[in-house]
PASEBA-1860 file (N, C-alpha, C; in nm, 3 decimals):
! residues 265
1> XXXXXXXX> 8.400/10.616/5.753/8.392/10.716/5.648/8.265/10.799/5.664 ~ 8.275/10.970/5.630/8.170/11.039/5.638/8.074/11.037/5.752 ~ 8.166/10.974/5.900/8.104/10.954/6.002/8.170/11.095/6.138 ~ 8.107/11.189/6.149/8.160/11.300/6.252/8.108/11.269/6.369 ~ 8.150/11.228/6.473/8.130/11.198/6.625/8.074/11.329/6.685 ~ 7.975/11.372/6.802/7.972/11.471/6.885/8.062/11.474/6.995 ~ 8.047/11.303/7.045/8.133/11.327/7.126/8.237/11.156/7.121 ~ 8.392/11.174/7.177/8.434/11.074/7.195/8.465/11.021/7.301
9> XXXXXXXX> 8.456/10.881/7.320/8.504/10.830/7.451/8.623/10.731/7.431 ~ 8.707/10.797/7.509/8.839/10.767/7.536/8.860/10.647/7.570 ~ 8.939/10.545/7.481/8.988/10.434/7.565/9.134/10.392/7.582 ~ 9.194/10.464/7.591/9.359/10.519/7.605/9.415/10.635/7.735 ~ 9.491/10.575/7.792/9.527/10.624/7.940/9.646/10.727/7.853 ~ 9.675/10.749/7.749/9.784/10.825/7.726/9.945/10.863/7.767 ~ 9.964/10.746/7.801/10.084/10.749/7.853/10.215/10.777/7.765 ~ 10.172/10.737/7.642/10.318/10.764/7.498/10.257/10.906/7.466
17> XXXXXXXX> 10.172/10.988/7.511/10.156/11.096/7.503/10.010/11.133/7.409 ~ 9.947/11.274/7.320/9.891/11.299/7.254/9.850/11.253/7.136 ~ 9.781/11.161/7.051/9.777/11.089/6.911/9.764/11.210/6.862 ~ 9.819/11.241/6.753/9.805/11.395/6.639/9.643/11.343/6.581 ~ 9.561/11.234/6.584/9.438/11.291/6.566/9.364/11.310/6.630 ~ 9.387/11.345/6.800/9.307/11.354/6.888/9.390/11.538/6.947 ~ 9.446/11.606/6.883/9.492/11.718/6.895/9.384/11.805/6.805 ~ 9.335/11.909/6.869/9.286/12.076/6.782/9.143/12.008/6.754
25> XXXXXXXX> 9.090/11.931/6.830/8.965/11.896/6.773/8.868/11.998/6.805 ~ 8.761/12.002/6.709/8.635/12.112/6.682/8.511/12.088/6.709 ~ 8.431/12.118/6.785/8.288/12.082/6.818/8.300/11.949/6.821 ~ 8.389/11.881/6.926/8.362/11.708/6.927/8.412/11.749/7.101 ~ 8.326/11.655/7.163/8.353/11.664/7.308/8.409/11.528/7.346 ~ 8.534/11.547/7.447/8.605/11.423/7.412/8.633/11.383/7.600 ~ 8.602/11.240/7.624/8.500/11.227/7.743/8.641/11.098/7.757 ~ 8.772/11.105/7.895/8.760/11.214/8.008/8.835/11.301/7.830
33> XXXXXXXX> 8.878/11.417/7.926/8.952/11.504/7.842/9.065/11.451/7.831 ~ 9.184/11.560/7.708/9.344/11.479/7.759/9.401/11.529/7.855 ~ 9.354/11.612/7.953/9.428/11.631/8.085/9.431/11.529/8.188 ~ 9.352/11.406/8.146/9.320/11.283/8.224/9.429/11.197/8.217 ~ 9.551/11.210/8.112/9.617/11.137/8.087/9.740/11.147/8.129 ~ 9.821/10.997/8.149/9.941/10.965/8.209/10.039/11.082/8.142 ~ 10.003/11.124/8.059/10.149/11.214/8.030/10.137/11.322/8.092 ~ 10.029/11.369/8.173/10.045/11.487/8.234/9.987/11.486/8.358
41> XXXXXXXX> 9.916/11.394/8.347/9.835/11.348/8.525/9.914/11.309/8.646 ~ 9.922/11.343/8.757/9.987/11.285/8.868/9.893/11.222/8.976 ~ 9.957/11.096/9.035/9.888/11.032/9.142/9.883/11.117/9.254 ~ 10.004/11.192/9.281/10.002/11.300/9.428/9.878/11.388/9.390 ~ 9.872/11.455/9.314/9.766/11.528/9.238/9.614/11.465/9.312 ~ 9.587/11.382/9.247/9.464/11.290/9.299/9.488/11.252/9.438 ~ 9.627/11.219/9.518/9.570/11.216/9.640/9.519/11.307/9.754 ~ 9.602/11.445/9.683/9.605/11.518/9.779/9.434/11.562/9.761
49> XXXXXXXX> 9.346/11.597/9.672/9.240/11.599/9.594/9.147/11.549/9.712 ~ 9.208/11.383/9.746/9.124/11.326/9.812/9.158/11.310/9.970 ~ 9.234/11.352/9.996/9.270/11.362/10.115/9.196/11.478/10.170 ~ 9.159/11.597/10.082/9.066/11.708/10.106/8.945/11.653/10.157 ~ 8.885/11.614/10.043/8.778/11.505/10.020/8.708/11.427/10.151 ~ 8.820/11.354/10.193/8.779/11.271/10.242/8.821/11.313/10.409 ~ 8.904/11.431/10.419/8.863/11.532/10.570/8.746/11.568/10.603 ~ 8.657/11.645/10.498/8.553/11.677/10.552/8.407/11.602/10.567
57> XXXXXXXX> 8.424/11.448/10.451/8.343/11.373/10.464/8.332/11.308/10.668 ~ 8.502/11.313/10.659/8.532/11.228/10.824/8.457/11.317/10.905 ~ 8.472/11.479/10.889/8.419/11.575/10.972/8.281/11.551/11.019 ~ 8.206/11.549/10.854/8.078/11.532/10.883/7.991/11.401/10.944 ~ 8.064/11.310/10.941/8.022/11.199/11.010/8.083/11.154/11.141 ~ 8.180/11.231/11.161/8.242/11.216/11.292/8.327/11.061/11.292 ~ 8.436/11.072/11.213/8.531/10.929/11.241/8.654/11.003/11.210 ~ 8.781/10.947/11.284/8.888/10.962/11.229/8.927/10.941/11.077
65> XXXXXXXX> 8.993/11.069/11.004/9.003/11.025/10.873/9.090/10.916/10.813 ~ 9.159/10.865/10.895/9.246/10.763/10.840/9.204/10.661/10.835 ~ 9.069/10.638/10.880/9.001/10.524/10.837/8.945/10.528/10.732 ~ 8.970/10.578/10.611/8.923/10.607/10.462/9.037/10.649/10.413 ~ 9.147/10.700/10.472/9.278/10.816/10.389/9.369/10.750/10.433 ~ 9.439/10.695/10.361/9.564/10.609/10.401/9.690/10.786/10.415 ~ 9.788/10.762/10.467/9.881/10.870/10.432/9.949/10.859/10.328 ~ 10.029/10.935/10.265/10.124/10.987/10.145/10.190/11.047/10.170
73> XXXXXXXX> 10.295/11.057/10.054/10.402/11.169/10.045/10.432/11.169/9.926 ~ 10.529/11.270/9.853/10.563/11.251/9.717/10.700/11.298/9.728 ~ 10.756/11.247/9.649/10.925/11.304/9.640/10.989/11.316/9.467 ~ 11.036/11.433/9.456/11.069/11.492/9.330/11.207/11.473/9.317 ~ 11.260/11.454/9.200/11.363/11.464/9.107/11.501/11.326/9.163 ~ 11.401/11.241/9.156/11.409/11.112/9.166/11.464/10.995/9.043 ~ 11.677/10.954/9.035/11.662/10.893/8.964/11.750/10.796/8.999 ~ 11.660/10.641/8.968/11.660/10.553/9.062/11.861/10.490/9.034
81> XXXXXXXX> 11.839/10.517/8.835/11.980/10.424/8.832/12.080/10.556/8.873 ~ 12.087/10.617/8.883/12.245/10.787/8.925/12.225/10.764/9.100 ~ 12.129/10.699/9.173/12.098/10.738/9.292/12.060/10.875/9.363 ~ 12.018/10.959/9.284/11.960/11.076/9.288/11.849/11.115/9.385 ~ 11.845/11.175/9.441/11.731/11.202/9.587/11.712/11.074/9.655 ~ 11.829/11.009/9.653/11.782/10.826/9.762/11.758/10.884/9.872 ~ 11.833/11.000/9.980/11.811/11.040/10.069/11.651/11.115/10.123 ~ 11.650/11.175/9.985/11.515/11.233/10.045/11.403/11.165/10.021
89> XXXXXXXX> 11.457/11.064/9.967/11.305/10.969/9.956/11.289/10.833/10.089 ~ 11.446/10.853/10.152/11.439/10.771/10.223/11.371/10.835/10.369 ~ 11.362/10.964/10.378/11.346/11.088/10.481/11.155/11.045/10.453 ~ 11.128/11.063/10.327/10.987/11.066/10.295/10.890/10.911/10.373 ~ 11.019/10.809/10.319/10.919/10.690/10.327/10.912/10.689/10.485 ~ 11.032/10.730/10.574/11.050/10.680/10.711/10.936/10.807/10.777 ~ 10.891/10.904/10.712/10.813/11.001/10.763/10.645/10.930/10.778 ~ 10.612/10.861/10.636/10.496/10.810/10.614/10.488/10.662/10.722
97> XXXXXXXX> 10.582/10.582/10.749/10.617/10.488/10.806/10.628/10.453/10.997 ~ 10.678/10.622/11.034/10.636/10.628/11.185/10.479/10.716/11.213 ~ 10.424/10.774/11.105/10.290/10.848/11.101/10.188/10.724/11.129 ~ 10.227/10.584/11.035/10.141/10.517/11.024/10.153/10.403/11.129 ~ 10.292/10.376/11.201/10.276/10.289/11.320/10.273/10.374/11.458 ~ 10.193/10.453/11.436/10.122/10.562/11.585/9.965/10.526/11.579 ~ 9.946/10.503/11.459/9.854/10.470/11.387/9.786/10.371/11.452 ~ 9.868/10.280/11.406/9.878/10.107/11.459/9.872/10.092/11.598
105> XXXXXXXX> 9.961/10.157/11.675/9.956/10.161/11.806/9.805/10.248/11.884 ~ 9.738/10.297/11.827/9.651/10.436/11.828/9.499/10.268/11.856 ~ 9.515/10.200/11.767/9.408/10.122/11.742/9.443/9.968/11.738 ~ 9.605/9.954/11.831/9.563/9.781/11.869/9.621/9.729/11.760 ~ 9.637/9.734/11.648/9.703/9.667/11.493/9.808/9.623/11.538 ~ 9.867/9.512/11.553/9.983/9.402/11.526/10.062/9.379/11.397 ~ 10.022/9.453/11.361/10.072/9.393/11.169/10.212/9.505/11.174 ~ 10.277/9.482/11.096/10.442/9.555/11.075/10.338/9.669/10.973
113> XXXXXXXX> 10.388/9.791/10.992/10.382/9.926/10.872/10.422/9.892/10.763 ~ 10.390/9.916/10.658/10.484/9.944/10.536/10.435/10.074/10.412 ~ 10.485/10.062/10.332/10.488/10.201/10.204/10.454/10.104/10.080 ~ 10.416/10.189/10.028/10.404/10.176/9.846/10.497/10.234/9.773 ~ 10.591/10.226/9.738/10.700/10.324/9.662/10.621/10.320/9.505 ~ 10.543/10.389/9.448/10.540/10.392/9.300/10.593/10.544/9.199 ~ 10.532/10.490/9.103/10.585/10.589/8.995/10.454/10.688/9.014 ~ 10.519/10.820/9.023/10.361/10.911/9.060/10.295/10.913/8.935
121> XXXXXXXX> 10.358/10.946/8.799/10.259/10.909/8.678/10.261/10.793/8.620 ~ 10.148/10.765/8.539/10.170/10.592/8.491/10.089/10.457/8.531 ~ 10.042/10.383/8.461/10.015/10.273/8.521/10.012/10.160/8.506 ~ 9.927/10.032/8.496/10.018/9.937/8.460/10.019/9.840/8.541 ~ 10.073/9.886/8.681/10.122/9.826/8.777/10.342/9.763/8.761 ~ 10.332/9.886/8.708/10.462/9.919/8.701/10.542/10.003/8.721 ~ 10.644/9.967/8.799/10.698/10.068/8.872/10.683/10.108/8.979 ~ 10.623/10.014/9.064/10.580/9.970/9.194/10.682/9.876/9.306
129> XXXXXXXX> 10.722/9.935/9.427/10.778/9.829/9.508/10.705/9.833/9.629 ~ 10.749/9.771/9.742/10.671/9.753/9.893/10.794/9.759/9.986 ~ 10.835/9.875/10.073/10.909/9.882/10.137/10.879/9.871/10.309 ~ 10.961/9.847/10.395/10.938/9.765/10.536/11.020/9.879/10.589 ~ 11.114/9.931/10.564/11.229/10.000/10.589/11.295/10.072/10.491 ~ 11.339/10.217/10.565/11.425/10.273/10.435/11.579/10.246/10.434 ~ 11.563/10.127/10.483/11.714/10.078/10.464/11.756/10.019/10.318 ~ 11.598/9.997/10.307/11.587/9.889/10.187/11.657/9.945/10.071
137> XXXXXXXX> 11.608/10.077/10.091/11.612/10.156/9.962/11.771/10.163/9.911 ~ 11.847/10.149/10.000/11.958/10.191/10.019/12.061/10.087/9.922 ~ 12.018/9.948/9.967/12.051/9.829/9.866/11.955/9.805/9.759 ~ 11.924/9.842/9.637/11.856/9.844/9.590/11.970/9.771/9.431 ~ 11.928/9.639/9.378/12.038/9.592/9.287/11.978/9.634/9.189 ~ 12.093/9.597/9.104/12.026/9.663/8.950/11.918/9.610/8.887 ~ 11.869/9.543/8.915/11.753/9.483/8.897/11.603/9.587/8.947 ~ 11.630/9.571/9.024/11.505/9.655/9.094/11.493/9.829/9.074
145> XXXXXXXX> 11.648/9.874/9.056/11.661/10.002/9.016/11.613/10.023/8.840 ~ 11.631/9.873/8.790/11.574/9.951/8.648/11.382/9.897/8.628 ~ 11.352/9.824/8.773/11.231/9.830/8.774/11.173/9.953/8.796 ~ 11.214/10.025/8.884/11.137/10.175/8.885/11.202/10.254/8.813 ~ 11.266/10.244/8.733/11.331/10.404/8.666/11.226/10.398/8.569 ~ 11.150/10.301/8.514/11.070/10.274/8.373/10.948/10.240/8.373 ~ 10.846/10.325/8.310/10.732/10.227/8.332/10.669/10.209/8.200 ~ 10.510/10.231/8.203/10.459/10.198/8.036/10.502/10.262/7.976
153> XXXXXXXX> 10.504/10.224/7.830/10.540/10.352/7.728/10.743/10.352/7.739 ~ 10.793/10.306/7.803/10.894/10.367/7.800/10.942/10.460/7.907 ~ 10.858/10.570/7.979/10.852/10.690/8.010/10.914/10.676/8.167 ~ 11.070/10.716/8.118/11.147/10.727/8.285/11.064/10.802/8.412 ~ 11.101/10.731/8.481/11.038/10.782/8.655/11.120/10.922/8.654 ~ 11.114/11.007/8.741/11.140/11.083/8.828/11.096/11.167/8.926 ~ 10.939/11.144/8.961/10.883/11.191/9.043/10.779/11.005/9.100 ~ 10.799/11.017/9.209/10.744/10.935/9.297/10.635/10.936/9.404
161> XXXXXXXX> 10.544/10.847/9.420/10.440/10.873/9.519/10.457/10.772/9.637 ~ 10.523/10.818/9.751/10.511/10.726/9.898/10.337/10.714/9.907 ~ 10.278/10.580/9.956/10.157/10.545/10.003/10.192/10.471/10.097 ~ 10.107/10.488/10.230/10.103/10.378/10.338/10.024/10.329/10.292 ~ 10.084/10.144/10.289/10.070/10.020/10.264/9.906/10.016/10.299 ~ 9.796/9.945/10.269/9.693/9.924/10.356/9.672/9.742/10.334 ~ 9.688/9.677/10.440/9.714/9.506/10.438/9.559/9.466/10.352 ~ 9.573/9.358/10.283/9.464/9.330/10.184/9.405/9.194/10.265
169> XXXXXXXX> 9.304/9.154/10.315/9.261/9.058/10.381/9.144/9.015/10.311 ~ 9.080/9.073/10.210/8.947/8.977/10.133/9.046/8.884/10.089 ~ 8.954/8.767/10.107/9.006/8.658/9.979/8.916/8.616/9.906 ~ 8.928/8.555/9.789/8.856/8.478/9.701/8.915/8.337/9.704 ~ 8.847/8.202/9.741/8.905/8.122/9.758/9.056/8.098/9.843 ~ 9.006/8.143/9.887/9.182/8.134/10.017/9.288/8.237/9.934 ~ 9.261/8.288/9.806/9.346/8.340/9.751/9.348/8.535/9.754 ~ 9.449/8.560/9.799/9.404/8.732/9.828/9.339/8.781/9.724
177> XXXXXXXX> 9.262/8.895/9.752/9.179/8.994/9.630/9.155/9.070/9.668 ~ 9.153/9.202/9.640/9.141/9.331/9.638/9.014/9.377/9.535 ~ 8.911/9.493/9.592/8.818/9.509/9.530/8.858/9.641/9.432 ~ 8.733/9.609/9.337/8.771/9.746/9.216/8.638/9.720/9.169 ~ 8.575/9.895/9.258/8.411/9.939/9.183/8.433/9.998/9.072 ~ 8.299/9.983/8.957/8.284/10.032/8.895/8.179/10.098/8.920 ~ 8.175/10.255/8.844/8.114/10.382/8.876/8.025/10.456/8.721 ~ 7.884/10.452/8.721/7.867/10.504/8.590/7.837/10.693/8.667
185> XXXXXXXX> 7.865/10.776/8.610/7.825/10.910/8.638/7.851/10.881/8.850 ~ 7.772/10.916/8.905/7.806/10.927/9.030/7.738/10.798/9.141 ~ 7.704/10.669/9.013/7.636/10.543/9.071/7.707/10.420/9.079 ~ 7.743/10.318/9.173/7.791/10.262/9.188/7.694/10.143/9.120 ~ 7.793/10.045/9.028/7.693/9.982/8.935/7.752/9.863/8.934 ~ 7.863/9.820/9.039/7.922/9.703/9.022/8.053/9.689/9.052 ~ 8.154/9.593/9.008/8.299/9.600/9.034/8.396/9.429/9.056 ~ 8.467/9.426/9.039/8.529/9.280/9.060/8.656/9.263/9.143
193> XXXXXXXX> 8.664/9.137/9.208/8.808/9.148/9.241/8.871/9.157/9.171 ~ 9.053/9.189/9.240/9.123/9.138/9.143/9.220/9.027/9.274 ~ 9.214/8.927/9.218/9.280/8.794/9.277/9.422/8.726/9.224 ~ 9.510/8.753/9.356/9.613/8.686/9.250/9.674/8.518/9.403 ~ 9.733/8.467/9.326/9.738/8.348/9.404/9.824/8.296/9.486 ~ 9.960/8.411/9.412/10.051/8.383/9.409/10.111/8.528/9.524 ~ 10.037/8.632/9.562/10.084/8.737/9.638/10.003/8.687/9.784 ~ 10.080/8.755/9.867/10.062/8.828/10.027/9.951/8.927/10.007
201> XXXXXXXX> 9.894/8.944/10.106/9.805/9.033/10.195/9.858/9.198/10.186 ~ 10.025/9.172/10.138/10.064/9.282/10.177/10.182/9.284/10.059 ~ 10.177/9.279/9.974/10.225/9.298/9.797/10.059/9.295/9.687 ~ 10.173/9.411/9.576/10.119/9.425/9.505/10.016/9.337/9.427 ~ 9.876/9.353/9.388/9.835/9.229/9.348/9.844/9.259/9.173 ~ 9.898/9.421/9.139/9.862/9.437/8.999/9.957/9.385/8.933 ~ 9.940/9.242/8.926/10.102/9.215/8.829/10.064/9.048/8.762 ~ 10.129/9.041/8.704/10.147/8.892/8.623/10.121/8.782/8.680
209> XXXXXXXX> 9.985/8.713/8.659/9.947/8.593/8.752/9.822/8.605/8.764 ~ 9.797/8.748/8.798/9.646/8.782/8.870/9.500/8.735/8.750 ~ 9.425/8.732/8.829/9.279/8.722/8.717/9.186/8.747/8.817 ~ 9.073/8.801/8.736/8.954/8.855/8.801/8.815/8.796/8.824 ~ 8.736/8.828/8.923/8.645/8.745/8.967/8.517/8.871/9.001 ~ 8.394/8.846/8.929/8.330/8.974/8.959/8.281/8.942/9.096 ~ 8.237/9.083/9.143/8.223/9.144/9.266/8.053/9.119/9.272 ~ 8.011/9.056/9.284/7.863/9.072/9.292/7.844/9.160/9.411
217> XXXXXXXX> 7.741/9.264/9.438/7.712/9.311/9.519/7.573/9.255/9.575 ~ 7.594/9.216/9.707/7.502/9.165/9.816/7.351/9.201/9.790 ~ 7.277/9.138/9.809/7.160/9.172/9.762/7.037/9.337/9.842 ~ 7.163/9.317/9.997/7.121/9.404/10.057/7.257/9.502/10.066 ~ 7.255/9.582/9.999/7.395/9.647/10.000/7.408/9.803/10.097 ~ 7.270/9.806/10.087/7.252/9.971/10.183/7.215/9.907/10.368 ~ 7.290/10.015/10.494/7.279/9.965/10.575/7.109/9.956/10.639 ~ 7.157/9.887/10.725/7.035/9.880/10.792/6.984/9.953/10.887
225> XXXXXXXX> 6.911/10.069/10.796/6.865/10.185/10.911/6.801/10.165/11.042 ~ 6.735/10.079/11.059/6.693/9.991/11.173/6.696/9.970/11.248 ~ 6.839/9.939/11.249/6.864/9.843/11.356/7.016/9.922/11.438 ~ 7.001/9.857/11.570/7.071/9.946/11.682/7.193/9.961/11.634 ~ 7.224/10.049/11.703/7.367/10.101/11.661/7.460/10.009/11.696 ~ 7.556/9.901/11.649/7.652/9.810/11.654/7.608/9.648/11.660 ~ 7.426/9.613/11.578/7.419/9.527/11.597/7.390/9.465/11.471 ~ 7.414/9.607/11.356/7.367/9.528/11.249/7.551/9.435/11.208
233> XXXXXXXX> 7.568/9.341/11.107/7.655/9.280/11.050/7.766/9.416/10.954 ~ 7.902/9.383/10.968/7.967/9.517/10.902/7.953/9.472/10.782 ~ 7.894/9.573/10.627/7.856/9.589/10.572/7.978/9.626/10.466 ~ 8.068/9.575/10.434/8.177/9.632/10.333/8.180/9.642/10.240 ~ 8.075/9.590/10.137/8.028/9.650/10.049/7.985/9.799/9.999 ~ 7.887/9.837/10.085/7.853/9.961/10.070/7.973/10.090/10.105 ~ 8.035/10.019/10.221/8.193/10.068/10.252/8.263/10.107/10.076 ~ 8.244/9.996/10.022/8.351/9.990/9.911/8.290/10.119/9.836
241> XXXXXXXX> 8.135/10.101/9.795/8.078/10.257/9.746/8.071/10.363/9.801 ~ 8.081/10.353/9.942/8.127/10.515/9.968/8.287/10.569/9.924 ~ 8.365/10.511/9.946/8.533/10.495/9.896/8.515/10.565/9.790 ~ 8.419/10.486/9.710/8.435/10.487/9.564/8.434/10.601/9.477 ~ 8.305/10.671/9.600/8.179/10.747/9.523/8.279/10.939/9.571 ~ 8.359/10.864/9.699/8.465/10.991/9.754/8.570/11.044/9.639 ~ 8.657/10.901/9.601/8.727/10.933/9.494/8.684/10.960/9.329 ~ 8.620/10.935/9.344/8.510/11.018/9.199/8.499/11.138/9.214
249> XXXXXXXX> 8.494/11.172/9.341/8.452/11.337/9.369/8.577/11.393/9.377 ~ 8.681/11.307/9.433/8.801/11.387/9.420/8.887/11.359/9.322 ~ 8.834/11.299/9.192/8.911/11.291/9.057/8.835/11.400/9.006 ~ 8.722/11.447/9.031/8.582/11.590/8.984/8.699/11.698/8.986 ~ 8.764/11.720/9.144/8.801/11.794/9.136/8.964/11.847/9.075 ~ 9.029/11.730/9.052/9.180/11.734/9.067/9.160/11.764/8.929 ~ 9.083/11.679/8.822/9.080/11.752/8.711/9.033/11.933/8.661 ~ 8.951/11.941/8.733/8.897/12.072/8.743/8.982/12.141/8.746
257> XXXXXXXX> 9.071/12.075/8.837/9.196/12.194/8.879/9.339/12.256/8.798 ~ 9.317/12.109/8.696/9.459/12.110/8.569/9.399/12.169/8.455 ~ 9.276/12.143/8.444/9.228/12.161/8.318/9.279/12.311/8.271 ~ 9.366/12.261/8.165/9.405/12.377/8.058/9.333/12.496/8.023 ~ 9.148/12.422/8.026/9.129/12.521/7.913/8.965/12.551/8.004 ~ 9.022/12.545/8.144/8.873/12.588/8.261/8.869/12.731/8.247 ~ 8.729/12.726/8.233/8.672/12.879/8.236/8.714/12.954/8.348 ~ 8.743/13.101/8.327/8.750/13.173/8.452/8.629/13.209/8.521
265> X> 8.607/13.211/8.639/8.490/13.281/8.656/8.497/13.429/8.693
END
């Protein structure tokens, strides 16, 4: 009561859409904005963002970019129970799928290719499959078709984001885990696994089972300017904050780019 905020911070991904008291607000700055949100945000959006991103970072340091940029694709007007664009999504995944075992072959990798089939808006960790082949797609039972038609909120699929797979090899206790930094303003300040016990190296870990284990960061986390070129220890930590600190810059911009209500210059 009788309490006016300057500014608010958001703790709602917005996926059931706009709350009517967070609409027409007046001198209150509202931190991210609602263009940040699942009802209007896309994952292709943000990758392509960072796929920019993370070209010219490769440029400037001289490495192939796919050692930071996994590939993508996105495929539109996608519906899973009518069988609606199965073809062109099957065209999409097998496109991302021989890009990425040239890949493999390019650098010695033994491991089979695979895709991420998800829901391009949304999250959750729903609405997610792992495909080997686009044959797969093809048998798809009703089961699995009303796993992707739906995700949080209710809110039917119809636009999709292909990701090449990237195999998950940290473990925590023999058990796979996948890292997740946390970022205050443009500083890397921490982050935790996420561990599940019950998945592969190469499935989803965001799902029912999982629990988290913080990430302590190494006491020496910056490399070692020092020392010869290929003799210091690989350093994947600091790896994880450059990643981190890339896609921050390319969420800077993808929002920049929707925002409703960006100034012209």
């Amino acid at each position: 009561k009788d309490f006016d905020p300057c500014s608010i911070l958001l703790n709602n991904d917005l996926s059931a859409g706009i709350p009517p008291i967070l609409e027409n607000l007046h001198e209150q700055y509202l931190l991210p904005g609602l263009h940040a949100g699942w009802h209007v945000r896309r994952k292709s959006n943000h990758f392509a963002a960072y796929d920019e991103v993370a070209k010219r970072f490769a440029k400037v340091v001289d490495i192939d970019p796919w050692m930071i940029n996994p590939y993508f694709a996105s495929c539109s007007n996608v519906n899973f129970h009518e069988r609606k664009g199965e073809e062109e999504l099957q065209t999409a995944v097998e496109q991302v799928l021989k890009k990425t075992a040239k890949k493999y072959r390019e650098y010695g990798i033994k491991e089979k290719p695979y895709v991420v089939v998800k829901a391009d808006a949304g999250t959750y960790g729903m609405g997610v499959m792992v495909v080997n082949d686009p044959a797969q797609l093809k048998g798809l039972n009703r089961k699995d078709r009303n796993k992707m038609s739906i995700v949080k909120e209710g809110l039917e699929v119809s636009d999709v984001l292909i990701q090449e797979g990237v195999y998950t090899f940290e473990k925590v206790n023999e058990a796979v885990a996948e890292p997740v930094v946390y970022m205050i303003d443009r500083y890397v300040i921490g982050g935790f696994y996420r561990v599940h016990t019950d998945r592969g190296p190469d499935e989803n870990l965001n799902a029912p089972g999982m629990h988290f284990v913080p990430l302590a960061f190494e006491q020496y986390s910056m490399p070692d300017l020092g020392a010869k070129p290929g003799s210091a220890p690989p350093n994947r930590f600091y790896l994880y904050g450059v990643v981190a600190r890339l896609a921050l810059l390319a969420s800077s911009l993808e929002l920049e780019r929707s925002d409703p209500n960006a100034e012209v210059a």
